[in-house]
C-alpha positions in Angstrom: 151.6 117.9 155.7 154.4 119.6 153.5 157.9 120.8 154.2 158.9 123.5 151.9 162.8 124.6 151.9 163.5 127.9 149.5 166.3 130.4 148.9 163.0 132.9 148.3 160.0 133.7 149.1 157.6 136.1 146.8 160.5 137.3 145.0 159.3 136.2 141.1 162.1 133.3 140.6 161.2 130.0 138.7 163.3 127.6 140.2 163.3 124.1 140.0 161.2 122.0 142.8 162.5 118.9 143.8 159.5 116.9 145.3 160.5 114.3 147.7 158.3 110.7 148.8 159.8 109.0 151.9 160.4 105.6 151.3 159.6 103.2 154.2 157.6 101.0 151.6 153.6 102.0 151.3 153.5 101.2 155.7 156.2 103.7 157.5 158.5 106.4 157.5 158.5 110.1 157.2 158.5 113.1 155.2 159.9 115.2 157.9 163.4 112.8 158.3 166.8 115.1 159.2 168.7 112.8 156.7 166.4 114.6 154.2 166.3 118.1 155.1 166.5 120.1 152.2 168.0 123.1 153.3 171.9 122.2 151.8 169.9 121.1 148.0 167.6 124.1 148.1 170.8 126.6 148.8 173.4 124.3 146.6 171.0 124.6 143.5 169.0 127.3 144.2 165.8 125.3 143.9 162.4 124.7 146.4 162.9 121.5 147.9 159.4 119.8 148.9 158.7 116.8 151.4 155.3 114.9 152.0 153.6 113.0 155.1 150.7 111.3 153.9 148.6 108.3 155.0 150.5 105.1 155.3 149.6 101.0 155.6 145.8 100.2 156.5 144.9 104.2 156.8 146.3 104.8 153.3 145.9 101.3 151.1 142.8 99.3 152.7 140.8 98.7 149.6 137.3 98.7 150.7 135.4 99.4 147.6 134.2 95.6 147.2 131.9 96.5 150.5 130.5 99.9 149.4 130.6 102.4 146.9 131.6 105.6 149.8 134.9 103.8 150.1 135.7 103.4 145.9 139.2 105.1 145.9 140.2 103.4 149.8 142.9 101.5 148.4 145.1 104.2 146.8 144.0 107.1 149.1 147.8 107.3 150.2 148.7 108.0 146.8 145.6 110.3 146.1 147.2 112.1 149.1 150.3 112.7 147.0 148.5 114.1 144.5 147.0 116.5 146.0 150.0 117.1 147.4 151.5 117.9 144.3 148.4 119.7 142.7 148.9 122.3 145.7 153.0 122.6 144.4 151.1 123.5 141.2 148.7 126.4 142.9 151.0 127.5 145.5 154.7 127.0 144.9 155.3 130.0 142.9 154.5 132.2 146.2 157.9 129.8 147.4 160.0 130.7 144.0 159.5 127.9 142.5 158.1 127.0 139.1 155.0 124.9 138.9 156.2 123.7 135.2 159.1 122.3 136.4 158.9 119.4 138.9 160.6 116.6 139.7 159.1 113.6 141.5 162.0 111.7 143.4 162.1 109.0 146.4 163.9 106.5 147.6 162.6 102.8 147.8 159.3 103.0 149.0 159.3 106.9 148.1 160.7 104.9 144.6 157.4 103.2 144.5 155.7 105.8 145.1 156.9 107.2 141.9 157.1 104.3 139.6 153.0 104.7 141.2 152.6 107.6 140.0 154.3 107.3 136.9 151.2 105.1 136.0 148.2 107.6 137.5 146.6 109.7 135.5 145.4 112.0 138.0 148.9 112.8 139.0 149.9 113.3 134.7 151.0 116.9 134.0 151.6 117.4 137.6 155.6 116.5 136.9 157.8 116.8 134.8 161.0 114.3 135.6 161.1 111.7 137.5 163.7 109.7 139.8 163.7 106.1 141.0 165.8 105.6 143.7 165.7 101.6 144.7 162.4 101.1 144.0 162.2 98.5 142.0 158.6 97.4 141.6 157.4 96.0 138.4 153.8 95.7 140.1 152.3 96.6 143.2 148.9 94.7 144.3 146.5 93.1 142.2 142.8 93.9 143.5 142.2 90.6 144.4 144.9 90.7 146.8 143.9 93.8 148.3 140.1 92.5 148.5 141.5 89.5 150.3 143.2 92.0 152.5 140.2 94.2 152.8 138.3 90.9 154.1 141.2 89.7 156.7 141.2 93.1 158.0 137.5 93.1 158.8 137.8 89.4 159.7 139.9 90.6 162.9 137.9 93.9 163.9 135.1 91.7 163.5 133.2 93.9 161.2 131.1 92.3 158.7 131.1 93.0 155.1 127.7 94.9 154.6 128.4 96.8 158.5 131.8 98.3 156.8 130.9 101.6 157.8 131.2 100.9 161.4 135.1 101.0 160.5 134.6 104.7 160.9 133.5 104.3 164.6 136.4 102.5 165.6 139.4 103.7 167.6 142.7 104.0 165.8 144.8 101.9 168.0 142.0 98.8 167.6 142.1 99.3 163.9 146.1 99.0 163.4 146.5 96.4 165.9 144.2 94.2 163.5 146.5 95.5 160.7 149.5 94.6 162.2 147.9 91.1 163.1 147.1 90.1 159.0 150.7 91.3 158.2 152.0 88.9 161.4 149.6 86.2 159.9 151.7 86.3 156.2 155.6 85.8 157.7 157.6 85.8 154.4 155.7 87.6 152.0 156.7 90.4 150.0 154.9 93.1 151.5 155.3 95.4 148.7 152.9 93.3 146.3 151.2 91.4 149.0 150.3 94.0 151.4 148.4 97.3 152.2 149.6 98.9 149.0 148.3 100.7 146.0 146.1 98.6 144.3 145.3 98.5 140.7 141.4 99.2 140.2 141.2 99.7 136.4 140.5 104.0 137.3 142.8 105.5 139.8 145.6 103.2 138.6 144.5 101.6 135.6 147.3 99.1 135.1 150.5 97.8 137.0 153.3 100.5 136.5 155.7 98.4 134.6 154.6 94.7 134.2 154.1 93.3 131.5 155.4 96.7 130.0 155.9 100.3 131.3 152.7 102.3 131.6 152.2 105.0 128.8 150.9 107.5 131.3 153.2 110.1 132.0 155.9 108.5 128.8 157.2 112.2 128.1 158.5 112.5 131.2 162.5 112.2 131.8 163.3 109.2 134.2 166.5 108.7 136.3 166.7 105.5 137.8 169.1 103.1 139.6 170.0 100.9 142.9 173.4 100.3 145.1 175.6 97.5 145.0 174.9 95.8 148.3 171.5 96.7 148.9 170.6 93.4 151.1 173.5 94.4 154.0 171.4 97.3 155.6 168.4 94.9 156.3 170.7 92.3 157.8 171.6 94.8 160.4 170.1 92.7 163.3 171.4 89.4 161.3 175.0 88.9 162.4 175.1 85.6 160.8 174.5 86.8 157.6 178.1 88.5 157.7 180.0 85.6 158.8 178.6 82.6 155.8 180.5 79.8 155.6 180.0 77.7 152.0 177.0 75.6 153.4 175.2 79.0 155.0 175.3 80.6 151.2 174.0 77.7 149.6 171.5 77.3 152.2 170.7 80.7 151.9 170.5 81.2 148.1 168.9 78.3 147.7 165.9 79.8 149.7 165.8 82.9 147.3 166.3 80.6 143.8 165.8 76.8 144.7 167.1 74.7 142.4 168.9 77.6 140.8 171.0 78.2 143.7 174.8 76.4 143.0 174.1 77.7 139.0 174.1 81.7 140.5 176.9 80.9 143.0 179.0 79.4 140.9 178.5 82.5 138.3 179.0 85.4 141.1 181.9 83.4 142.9 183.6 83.7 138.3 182.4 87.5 138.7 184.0 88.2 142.3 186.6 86.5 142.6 188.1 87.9 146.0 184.5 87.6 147.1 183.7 85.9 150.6 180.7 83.5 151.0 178.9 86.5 152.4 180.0 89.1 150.2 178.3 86.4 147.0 175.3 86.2 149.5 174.8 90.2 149.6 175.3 90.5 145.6 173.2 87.9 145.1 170.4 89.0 147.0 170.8 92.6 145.9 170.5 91.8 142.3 167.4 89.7 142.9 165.8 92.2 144.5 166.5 95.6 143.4 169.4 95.1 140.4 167.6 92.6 138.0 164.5 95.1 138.8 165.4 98.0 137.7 167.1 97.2 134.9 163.7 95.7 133.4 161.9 98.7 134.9 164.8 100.9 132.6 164.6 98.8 129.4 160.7 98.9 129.4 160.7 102.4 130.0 163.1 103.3 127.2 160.5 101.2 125.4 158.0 103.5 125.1 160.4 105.8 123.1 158.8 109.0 124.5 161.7 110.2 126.9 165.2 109.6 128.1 166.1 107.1 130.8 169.5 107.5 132.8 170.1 104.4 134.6 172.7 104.4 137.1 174.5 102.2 139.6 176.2 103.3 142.7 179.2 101.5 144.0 180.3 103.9 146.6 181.1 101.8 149.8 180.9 103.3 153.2 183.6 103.3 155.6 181.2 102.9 159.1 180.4 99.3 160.7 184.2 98.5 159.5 183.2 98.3 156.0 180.8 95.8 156.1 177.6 97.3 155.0 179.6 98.0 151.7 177.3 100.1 149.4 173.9 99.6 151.3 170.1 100.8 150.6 169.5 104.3 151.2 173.2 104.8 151.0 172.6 107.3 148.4 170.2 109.9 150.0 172.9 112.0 152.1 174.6 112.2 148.7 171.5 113.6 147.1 170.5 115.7 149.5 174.5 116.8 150.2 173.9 115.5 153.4 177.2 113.7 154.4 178.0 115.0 157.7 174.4 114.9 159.1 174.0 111.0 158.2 177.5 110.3 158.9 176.6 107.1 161.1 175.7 106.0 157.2 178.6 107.9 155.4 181.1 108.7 158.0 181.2 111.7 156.7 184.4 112.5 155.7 186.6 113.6 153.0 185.6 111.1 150.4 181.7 111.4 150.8 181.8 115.2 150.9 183.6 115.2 147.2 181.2 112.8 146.0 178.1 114.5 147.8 179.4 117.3 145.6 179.2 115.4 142.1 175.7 113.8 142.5 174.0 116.6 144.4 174.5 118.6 141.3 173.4 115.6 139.1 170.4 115.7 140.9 169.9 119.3 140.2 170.8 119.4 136.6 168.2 116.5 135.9 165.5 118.7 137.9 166.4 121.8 136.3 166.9 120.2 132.6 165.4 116.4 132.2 169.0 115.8 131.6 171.7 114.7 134.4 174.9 115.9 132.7 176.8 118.4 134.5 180.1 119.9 134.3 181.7 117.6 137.5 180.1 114.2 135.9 181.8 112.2 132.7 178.6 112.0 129.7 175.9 110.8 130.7 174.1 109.0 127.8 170.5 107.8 127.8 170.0 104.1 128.1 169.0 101.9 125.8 168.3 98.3 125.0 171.4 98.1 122.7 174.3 99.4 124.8 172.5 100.0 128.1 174.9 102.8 129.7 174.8 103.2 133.1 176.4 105.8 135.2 178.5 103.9 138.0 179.3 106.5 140.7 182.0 105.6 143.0 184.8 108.3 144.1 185.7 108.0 140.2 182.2 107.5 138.6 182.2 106.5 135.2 179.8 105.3 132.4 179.6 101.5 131.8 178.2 99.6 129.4 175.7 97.1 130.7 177.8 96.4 134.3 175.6 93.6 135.4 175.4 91.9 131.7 175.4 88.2 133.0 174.2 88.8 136.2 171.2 90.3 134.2 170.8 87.4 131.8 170.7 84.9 134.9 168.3 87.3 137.4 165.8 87.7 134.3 165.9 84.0 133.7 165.6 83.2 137.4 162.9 86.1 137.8 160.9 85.0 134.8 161.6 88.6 133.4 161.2 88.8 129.5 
């Protein structure tokens, strides 16, 4: 299913069409979201504004290929979904005033995924033309042995044998996701995005990992945007009270389960970096960087490696006002300010004064990179593209400025700690 939002119908414009992908990693979420409605971008810009539902988790990522040839693309039909999706922006969109030439690609973790994905496909090459990464942060998503084991476990628990895998296709949906749910309940722990029903690489539909060891050449003329928030880690501690309230042994204790023996090392080096920092505030940046910071600064460098197209790597620092502060600059704390939706999300933003001026600023950075390949506009300071040199990165805050590698030795430890070369 599709959403379409457009100042025009039938009237011979070519505006630029921003095609959204919902994050909620490879398993949930929605297309159809109100924190993403894109009726404020599509008037703001003037552009068609696109959003997706396609299949998700074991409907959309069970790769069944190892059983029977009928089922050889199973494992990335969520993402063959997407393409189609955007092959029908290509047939169809100019009916919506938009211009098929001029697509960008854009989600938000998962929906970042889904992009680094198809950054890497080359059914989906041609089919846009920028692309943004918002908190995606995934070098690699499954390997097919992993999703063959899955495949197997799956079966294993609708006890459906190998060489019978047709009968899959006889079962009732609710049977078939309660033995999904069940082989994700039987891994506690593991990262889901590389471990779980995800895209898969098969050597075809996605011939190698999107950026590990190195960036795909697929799609390398196309423009990428990329970038993370501060605090990602506080929004998933929402139902983890504890985590606000670290004393010295509950960082250690908890850093030391991300980094082992690396632990009192990356302390001691965030508690030099921040130094008003609390034990819980070090906890949050450390976390953050591990997951998402250190990420996509690699995915960055090794796309400005292939030295076909500009990166623009930013880093947003904007903290919001609701929960008494504490969420700081959380993930998916950028999307109302894409999508200049402040006041709709404003249990995220709060809404007020602040967030509306900066909705302001990035919704029209958005815009510009759509419309152009190229983020700078007349409310941002100069946006340069990143390199491995200087690495400038955009920093938007209520006064958003470019820095020069802001997470320099916080980088230098992550890689080291990640095994990143």
């Amino acid at each position: 299913m599709l959403n379409v939002w457009t100042p025009g119908l039938n009237d011979g414009r070519k505006r630029p069409v921003l095609f959204w992908c919902h994050g909620g990693g490879f398993a949930t979420g929605s297309g159809s979201s109100p924190g993403t409605d894109g009726t404020n971008l599509a008037r703001r810009g003037d552009v068609v504004v696109v959003s997706i539902n396609h299949r998700l988790n074991v409907l959309g990522f069970a790769d069944l290929s190892e059983f029977s040839s009928d089922f050889a693309a199973s494992g990335d039909v969520g993402m063959l979904d997407i393409v189609q999706a955007l092959q029908w922006v290509r047939q169809n969109i100019a009916q919506f005033g938009g211009d098929p030439n001029t697509v960008m690609i854009f989600g938000q973790s998962g929906g970042g995924r889904k992009v680094e994905t198809l950054l890497a496909m080359p059914s989906a090459k041609g089919l846009f033309h920028r692309a943004t990464i918002e908190s995606g942060a995934a070098l690699q998503v499954a390997g097919r042995e992993i999703a063959i084991r899955n495949a197997e476990r799956l079966l294993a628990k609708l006890e459906v044998s190998k060489s019978d895998v047709h009968k899959l296709q006889q079962l009732p949906l609710d049977k078939i996701m309660r033995a999904y749910f069940a082989v994700v309940r039987d891994e506690p722990g593991v990262d889901q995005t590389v471990s779980g029903f995800v895209p898969a690489v098969d050597g075809k539909i996605l011939p190698q990992q999107p950026f590990q060891p190195a960036a795909s050449p697929v799609s390398a003329e196309v423009p990428v945007m990329i970038g993370c928030t501060r605090t990602e880690m506080t929004l998933f501690a929402a139902n983890d009270p504890g985590a606000f309230q670290l004393d010295d042994a509950g960082l250690h204790m908890r850093v030391k389960e991300l980094l082992g023996g690396r632990a009192p090392a990356m302390i001691d080096l965030y508690r030099k970096l921040n130094r008003n920092a609390t034990a819980s505030d070090i906890y949050f940046l450390i976390a953050s960087d591990y997951r998402y910071g250190a990420p996509t600064m690699k995915i960055a460098e090794r796309r400005a490696a292939l030295g076909k197209a500009p990166v623009y790597a930013y880093y947003f620092t904007w903290e919001t006002p609701v929960q008494g502060g504490r969420l700081k600059s959380p993930h998916t704390m950028e999307i109302p300010f894409v999508f200049d939706n402040v006041q709709i999300s404003a249990r995220l933003t709060g809404g007020g004064p602040e967030a509306m001026a900066l909705a302001d600023k990035l919704s029209d950075t958005w815009i510009a990179f759509a419309r152009t390949g190229n983020p700078n506009n007349p409310k941002m300071p100069q946006w340069p593209a990143f390199t491995a040199k200087n690495r400038p990165t955009m920093v938007f805050n209520n006064v958003s400025k470019v820095v020069d590698d802001p997470l320099h030795e916080e980088l230098i430890a992550m890689y080291e700690a990640l095994k990143l070369t």
